[in-house]
ZAFITI-909254 format. One line per 4 residues: for each residue x, y, z of N, C-alpha, C, O. Coordinates in nm, 4 decimals. Example, Ala and Ser with C-alpha at 12.3 -4.5 7.8 and 13.67 -1.06 7.14 Angstrom:
// residues 2
1.3190/-0.5690/0.7800/1.2300/-0.4500/0.7800/1.3200/-0.3300/0.7800/1.4236/-0.3319/0.8465; 1.2850/-0.2250/0.7080/1.3670/-0.1060/0.7140/1.2900/0.0030/0.7870/1.3409/0.1138/0.8039
END
This chain:
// residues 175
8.5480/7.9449/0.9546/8.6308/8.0629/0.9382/8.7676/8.0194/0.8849/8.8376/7.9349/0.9407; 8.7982/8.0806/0.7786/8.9334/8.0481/0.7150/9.0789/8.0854/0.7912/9.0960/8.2024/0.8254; 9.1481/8.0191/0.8086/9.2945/8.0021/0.9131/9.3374/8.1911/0.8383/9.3387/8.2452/0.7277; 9.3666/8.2304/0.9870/9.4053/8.3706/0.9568/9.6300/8.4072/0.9188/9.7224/8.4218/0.9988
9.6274/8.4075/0.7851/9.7872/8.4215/0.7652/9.8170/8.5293/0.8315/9.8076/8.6360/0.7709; 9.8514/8.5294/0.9431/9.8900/8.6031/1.0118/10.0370/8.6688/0.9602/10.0481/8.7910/0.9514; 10.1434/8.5826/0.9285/10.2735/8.6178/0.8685/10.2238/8.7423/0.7414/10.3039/8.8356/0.7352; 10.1265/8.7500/0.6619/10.1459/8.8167/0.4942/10.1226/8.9280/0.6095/10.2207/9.0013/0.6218
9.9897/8.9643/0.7177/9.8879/9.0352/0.7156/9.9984/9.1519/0.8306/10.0134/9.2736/0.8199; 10.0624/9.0513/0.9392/10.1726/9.1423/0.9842/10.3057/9.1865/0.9261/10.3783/9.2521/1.0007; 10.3484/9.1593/0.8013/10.4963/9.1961/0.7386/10.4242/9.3421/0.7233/10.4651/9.4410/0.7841; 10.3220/9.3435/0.6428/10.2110/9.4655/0.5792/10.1691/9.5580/0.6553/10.1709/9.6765/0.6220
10.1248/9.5137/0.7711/10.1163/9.6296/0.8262/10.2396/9.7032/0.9094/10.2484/9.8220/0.9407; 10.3365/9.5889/0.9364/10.4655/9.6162/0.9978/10.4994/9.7603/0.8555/10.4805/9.8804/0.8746; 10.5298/9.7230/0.7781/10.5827/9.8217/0.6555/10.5606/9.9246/0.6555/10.6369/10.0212/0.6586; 10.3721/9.9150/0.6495/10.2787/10.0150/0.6298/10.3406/10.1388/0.7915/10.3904/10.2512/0.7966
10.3116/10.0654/0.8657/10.3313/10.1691/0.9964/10.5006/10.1889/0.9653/10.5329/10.3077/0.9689; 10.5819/10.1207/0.9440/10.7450/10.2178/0.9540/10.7472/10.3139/0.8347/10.8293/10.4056/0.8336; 10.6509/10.2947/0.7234/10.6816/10.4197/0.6246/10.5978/10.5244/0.6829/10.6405/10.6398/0.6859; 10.5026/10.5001/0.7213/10.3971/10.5915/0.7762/10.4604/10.6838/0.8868/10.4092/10.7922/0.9146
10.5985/10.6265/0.9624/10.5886/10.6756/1.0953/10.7021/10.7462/1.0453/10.7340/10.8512/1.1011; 10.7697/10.7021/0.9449/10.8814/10.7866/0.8715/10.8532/10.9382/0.7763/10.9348/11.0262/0.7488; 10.7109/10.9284/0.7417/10.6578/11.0206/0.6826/10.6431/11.1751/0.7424/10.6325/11.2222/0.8556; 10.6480/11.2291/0.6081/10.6784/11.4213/0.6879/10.4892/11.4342/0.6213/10.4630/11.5202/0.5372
10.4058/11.3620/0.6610/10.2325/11.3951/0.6291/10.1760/11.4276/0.8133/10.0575/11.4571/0.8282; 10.2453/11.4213/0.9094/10.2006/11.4242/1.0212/10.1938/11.5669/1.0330/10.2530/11.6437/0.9572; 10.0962/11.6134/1.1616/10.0746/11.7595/1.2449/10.1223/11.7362/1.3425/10.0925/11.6480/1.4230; 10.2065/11.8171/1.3470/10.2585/11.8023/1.5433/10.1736/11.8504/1.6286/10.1195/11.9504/1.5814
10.1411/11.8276/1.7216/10.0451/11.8854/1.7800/10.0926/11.9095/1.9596/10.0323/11.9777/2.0424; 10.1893/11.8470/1.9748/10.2630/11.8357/2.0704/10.3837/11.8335/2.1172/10.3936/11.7263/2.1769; 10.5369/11.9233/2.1283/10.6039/11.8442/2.0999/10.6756/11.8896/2.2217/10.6658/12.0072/2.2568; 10.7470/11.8045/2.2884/10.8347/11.8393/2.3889/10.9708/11.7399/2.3758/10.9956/11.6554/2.2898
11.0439/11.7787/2.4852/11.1840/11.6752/2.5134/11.1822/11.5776/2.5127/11.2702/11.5131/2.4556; 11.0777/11.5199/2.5777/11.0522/11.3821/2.6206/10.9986/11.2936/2.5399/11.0344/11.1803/2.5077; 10.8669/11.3885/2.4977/10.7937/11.3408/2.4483/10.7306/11.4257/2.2883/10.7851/11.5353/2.2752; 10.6318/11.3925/2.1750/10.6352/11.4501/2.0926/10.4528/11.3595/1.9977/10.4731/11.2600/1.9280
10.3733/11.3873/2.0057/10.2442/11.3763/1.9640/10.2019/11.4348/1.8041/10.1901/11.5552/1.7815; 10.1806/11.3228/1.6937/10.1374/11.3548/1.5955/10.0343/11.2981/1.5108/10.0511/11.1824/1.4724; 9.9223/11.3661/1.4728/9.7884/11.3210/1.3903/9.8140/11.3420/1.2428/9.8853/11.4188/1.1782; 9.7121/11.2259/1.2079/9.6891/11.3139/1.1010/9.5489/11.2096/1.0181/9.5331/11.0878/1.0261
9.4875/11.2844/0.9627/9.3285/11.2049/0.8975/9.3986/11.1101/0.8059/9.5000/11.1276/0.7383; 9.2938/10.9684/0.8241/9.3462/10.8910/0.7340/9.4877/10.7956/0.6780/9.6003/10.8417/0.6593; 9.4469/10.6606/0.6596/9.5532/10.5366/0.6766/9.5201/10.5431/0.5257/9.4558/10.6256/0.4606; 9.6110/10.3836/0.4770/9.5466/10.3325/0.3867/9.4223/10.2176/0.4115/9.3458/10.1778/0.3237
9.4229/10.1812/0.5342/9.2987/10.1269/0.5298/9.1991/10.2047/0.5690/9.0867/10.1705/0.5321; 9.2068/10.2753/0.6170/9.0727/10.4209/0.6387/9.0878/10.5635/0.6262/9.1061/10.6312/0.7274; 9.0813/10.6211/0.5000/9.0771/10.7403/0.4723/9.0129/10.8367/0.5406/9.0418/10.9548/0.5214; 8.9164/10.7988/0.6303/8.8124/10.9029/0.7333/8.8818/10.8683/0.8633/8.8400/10.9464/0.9488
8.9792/10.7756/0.9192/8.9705/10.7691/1.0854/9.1148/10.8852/1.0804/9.1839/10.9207/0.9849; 9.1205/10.9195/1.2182/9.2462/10.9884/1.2279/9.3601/10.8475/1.2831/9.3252/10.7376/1.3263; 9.4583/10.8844/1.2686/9.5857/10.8035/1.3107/9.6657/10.9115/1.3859/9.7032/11.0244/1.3543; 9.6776/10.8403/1.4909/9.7887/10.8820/1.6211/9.9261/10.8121/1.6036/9.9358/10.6929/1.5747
10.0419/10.9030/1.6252/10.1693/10.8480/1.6640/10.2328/10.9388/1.7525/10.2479/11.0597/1.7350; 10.2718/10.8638/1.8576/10.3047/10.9512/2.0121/10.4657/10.8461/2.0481/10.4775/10.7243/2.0618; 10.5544/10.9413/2.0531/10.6707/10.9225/2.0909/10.7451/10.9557/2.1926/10.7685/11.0760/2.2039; 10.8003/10.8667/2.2893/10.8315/10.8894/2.4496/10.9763/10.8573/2.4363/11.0194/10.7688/2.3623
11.0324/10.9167/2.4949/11.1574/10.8681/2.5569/11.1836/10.8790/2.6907/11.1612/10.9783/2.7599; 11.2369/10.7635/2.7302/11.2762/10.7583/2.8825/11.3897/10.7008/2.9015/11.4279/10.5943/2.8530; 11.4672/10.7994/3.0013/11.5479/10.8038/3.0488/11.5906/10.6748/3.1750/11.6209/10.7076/3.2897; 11.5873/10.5696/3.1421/11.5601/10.4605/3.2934/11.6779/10.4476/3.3044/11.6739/10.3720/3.4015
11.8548/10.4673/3.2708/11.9535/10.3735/3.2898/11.9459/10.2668/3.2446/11.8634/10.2193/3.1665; 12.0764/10.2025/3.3167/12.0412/10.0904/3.2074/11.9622/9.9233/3.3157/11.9801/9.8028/3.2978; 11.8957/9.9833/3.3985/11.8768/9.8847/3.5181/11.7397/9.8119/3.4652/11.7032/9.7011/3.5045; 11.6491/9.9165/3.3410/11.5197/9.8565/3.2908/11.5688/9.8175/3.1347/11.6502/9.8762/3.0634
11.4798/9.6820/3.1046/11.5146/9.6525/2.9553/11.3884/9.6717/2.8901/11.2773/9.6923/2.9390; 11.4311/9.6598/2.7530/11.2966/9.6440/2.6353/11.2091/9.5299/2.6805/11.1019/9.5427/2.6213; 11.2079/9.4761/2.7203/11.1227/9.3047/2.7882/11.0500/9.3728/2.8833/10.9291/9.3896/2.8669; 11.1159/9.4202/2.9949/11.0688/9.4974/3.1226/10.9269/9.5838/3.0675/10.8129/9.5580/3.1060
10.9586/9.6774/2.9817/10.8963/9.7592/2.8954/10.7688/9.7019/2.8142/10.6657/9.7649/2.7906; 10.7845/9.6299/2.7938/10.7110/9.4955/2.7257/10.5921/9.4115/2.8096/10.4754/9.3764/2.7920; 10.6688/9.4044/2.8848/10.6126/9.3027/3.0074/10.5012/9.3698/3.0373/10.3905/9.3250/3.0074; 10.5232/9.5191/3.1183/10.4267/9.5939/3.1973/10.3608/9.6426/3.0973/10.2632/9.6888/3.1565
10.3410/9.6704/2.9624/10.2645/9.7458/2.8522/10.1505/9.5857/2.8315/10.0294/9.6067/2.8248; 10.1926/9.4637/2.8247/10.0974/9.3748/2.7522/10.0717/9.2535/2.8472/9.9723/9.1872/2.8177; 10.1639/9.2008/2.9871/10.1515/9.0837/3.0503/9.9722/9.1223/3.1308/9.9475/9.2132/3.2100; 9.8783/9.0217/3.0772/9.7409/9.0534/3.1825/9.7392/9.0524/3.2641/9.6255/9.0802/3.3023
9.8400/9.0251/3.3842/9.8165/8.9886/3.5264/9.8867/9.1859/3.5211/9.8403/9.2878/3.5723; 9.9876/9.1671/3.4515/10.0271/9.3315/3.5181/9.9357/9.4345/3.4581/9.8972/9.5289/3.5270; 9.9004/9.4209/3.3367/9.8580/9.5174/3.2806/9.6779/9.5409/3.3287/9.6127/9.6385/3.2917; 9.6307/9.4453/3.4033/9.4931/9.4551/3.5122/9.5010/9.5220/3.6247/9.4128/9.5970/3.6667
9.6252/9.4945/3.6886/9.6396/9.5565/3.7884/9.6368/9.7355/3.7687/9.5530/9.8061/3.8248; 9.7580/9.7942/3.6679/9.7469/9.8929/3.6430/9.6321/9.9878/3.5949/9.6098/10.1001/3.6402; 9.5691/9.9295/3.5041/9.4306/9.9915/3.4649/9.3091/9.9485/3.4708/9.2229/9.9444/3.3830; 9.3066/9.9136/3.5899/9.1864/9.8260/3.6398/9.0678/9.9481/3.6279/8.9479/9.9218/3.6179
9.1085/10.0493/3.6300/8.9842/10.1854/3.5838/8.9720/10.1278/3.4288/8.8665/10.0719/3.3991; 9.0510/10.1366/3.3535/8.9938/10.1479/3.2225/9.0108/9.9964/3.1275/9.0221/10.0067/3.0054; 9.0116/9.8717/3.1870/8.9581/9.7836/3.1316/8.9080/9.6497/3.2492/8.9296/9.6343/3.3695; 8.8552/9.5924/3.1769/8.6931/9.4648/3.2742/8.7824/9.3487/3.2301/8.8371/9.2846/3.3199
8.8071/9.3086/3.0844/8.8588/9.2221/3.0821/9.0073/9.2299/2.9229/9.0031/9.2748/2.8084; 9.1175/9.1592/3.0062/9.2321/9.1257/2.9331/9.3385/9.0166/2.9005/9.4371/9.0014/2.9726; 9.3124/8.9315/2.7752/9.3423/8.7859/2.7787/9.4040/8.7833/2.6236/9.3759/8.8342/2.5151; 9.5264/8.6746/2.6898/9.5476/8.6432/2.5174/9.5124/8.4873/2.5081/9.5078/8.4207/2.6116
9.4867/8.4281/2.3786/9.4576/8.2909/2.3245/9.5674/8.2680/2.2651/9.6360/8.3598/2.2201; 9.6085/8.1114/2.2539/9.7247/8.1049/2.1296/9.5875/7.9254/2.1044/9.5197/7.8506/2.1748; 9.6238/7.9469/1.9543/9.5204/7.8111/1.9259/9.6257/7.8215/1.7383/9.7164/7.8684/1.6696; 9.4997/7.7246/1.7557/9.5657/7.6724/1.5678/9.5753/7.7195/1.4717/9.6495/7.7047/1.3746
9.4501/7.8172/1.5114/9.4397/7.9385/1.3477/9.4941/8.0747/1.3550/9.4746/8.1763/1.2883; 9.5940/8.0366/1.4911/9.7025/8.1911/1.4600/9.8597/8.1313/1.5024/9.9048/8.1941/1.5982; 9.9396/8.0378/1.4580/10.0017/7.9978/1.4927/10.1380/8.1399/1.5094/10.2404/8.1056/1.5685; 10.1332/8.2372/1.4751/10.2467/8.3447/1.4405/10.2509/8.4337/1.5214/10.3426/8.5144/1.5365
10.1059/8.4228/1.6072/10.0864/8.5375/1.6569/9.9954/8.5040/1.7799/9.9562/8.3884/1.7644; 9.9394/8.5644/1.9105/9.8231/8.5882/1.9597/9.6924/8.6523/1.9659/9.6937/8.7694/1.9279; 9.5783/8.6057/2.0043/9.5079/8.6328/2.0131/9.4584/8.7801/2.1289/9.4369/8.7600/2.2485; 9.4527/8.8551/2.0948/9.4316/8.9869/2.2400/9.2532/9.0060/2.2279/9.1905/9.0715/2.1447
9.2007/8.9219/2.3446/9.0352/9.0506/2.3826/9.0420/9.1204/2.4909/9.0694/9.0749/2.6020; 9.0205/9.2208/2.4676/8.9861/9.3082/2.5927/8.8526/9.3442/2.5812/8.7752/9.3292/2.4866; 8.8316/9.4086/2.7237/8.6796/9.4731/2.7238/8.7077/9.5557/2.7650/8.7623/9.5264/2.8714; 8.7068/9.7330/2.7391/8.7404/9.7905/2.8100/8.5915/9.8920/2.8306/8.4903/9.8877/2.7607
8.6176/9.9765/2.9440/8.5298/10.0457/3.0040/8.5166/10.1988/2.9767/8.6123/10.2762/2.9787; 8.3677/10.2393/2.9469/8.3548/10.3760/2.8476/8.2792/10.4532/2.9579/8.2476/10.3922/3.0601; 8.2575/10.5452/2.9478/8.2058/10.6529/3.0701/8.0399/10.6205/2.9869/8.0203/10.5577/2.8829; 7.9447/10.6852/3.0721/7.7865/10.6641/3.0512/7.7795/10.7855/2.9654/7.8677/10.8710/2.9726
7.6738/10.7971/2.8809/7.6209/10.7157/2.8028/7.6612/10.6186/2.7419/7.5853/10.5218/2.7369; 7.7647/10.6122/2.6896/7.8658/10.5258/2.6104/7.8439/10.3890/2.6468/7.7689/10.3724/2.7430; 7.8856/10.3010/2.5995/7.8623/10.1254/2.6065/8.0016/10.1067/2.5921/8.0784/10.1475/2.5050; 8.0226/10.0298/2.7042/8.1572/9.9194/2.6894/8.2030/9.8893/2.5571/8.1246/9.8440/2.4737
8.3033/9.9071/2.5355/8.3708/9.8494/2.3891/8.4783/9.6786/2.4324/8.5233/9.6449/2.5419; 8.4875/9.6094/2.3041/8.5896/9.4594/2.3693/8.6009/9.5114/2.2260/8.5364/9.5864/2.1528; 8.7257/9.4284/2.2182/8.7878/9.4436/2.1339/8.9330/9.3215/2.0541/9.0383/9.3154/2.1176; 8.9211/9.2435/1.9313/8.9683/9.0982/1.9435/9.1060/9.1536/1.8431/9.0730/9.2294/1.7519
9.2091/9.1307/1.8511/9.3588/9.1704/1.7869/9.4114/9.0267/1.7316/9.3997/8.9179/1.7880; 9.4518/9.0454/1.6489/9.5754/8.9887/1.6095/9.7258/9.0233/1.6793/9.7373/9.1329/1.6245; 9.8260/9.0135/1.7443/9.9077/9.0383/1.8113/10.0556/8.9370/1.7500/10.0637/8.8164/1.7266; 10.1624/9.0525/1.7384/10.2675/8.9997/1.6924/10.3604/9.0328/1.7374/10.3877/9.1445/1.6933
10.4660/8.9817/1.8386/10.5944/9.0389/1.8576/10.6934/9.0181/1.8054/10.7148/8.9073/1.7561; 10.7683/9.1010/1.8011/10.8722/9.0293/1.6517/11.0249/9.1509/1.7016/11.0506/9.2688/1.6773; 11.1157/9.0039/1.8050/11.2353/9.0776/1.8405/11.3541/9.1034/1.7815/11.4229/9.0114/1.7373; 11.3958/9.2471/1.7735/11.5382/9.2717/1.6868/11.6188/9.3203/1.7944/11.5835/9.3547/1.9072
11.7132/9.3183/1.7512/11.8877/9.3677/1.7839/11.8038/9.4859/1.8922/11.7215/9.5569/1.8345; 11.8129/9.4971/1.9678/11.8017/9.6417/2.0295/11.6643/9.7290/2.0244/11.6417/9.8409/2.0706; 11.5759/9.6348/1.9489/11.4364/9.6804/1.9677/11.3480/9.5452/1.9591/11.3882/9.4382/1.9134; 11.2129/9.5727/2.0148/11.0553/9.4821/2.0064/10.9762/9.5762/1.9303/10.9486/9.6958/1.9392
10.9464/9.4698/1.8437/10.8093/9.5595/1.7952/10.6894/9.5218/1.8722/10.7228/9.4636/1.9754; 10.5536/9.5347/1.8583/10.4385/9.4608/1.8878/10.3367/9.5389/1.7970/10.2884/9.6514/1.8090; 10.3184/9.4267/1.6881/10.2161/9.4515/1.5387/10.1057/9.3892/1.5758/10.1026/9.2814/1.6352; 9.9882/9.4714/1.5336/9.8741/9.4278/1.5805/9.7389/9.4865/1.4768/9.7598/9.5918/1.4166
9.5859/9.4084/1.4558/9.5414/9.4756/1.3780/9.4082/9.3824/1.4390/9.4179/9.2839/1.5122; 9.2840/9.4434/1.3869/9.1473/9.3860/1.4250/9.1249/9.2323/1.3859/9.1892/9.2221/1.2814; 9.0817/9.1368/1.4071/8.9982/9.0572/1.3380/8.8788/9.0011/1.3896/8.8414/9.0333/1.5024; 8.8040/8.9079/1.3089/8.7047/8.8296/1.3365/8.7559/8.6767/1.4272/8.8765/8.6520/1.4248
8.6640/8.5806/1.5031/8.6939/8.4800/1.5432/8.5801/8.4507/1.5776/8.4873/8.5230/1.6140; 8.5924/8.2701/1.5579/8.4706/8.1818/1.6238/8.4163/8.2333/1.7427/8.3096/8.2916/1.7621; 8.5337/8.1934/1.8412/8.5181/8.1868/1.9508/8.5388/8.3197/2.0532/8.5619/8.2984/2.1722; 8.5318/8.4236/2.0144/8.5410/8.5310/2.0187/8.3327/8.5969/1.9545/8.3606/8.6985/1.8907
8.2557/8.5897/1.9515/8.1712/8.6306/1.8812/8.1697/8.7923/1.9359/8.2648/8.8313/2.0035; 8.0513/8.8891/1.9017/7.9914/9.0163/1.9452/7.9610/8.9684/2.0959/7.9414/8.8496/2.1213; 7.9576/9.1078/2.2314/7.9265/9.0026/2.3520/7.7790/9.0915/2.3192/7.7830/9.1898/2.2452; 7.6878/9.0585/2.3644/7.5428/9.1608/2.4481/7.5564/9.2518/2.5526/7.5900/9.2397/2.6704
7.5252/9.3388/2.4877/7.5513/9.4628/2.5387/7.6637/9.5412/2.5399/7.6834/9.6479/2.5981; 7.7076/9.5013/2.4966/7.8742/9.5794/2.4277/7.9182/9.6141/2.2688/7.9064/9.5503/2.1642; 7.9608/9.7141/2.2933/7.9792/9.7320/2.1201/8.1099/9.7148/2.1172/8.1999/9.7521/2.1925; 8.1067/9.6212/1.9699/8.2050/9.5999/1.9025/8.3331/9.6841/1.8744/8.2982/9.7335/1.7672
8.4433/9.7283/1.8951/8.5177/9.8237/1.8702/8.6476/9.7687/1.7702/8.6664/9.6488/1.7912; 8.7344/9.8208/1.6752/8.7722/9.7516/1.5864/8.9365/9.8222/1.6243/8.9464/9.9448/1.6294; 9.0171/9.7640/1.6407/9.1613/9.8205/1.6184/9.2053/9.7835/1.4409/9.2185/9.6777/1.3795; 9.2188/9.9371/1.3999/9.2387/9.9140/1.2284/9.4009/9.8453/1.2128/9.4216/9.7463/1.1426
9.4863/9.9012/1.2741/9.6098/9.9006/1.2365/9.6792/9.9720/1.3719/9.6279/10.0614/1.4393; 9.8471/9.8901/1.3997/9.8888/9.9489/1.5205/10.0253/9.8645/1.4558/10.0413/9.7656/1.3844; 10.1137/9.9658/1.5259/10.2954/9.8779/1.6377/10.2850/9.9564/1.6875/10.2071/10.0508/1.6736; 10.3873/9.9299/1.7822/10.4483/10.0050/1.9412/10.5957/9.9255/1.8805/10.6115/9.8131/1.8329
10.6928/10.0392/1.9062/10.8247/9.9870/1.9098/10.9111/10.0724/1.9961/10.9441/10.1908/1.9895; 10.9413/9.9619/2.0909/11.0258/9.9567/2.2087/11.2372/9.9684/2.1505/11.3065/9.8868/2.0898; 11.2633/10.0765/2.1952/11.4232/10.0657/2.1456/11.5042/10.0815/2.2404/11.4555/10.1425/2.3355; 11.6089/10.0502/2.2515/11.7162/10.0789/2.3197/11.8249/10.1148/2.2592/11.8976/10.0516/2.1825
11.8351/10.2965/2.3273/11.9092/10.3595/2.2285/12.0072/10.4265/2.3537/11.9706/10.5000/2.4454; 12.1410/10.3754/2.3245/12.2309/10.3810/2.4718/12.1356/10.3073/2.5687/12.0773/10.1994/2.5579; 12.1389/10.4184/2.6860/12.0715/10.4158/2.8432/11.9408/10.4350/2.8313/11.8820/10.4236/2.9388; 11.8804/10.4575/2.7494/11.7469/10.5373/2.7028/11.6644/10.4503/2.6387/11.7173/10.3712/2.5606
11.5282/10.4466/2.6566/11.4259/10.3551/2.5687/11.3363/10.4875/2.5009/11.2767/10.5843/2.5481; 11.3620/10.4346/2.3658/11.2071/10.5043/2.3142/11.1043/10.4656/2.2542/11.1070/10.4905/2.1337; 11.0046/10.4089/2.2948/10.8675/10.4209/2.2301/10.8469/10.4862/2.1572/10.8958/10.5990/2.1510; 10.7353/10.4183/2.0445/10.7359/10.4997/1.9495/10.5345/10.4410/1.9031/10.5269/10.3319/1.8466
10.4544/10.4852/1.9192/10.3170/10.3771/1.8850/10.2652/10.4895/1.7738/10.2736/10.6123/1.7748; 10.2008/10.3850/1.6653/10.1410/10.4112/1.5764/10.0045/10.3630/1.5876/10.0032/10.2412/1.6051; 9.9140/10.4046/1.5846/9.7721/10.2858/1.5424/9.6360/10.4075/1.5225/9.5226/10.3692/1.4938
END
């Protein structure tokens, strides 16, 4: 398997999602104070899937940071504990053929009929002045294969960006 450039593959989709999330092509479908929910059919890498972008703001003071925020959204020991309903397994790899970035599998858990989905990421955090991003997108790996009895599930394209704006954090996820 050829070493994955992680640097070209996240600037690109980093781009792709801030013009996208800047774009007046969304449906609101939700919108409140807090919070504010928008679809709409079709990326540039998939013209048939829908794309979600859901925007939160919270009010914490200033006693929680963007890290804090960070921490509890992606650390596996916390993020098992919390949704131990809706995922089996959550791990990152760091090895040779992603030096830029991590490795994310999860397995997460689907109601019956449905089959378990896992699922293998590319993962990028990339810290600025007053915000985290976390860029992320599907790939293939050795050591990662299909498991038995689980279907494959593909993350096309994603960020989550964490801000600190005053006292206030807002999230912002695309994928």
């Amino acid at each position: 398997m050829p070493k994955i450039d992680g640097n070209v593959k996240v600037l690109e989709v980093e781009a792709y999602a801030l013009e996208l999330s800047d774009s007046d092509t969304w449906d609101i479908d939700l919108e409140e104070q807090d919070y504010t929910i928008k679809t709409k059919i079709g990326s540039e890498y998939r013209e048939d899937l829908p794309v979600l972008q859901l925007e939160i703001n919270l009010d914490l003071g200033d006693k929680v940071t963007l890290a804090d925020i960070v921490n509890i959204m992606t650390n596996p020991e916390k993020r098992m504990k919390w949704d131990k309903d809706g995922l089996i397994e959550y791990k990152f790899q760091d090895d040779d053929k992603t030096p830029d970035g991590k490795l994310l599998y999860t397995i997460s858990k689907f109601p019956w009929p449905m089959k378990n989905r896992d699922f293998l990421d590319f993962r990028y955090t990339k810290k600025l002045p007053g915000e985290i991003r976390v860029i992320f997108f599907g790939i293939e790996h050795e050591d990662y294969p299909k498991a038995e009895g689980i279907v494959r599930g593909q993350s096309i394209f994603g960020m989550h960006r964490y801000m600190k704006i005053d006292d206030k954090i807002k999230i912002v996820m695309v994928s």
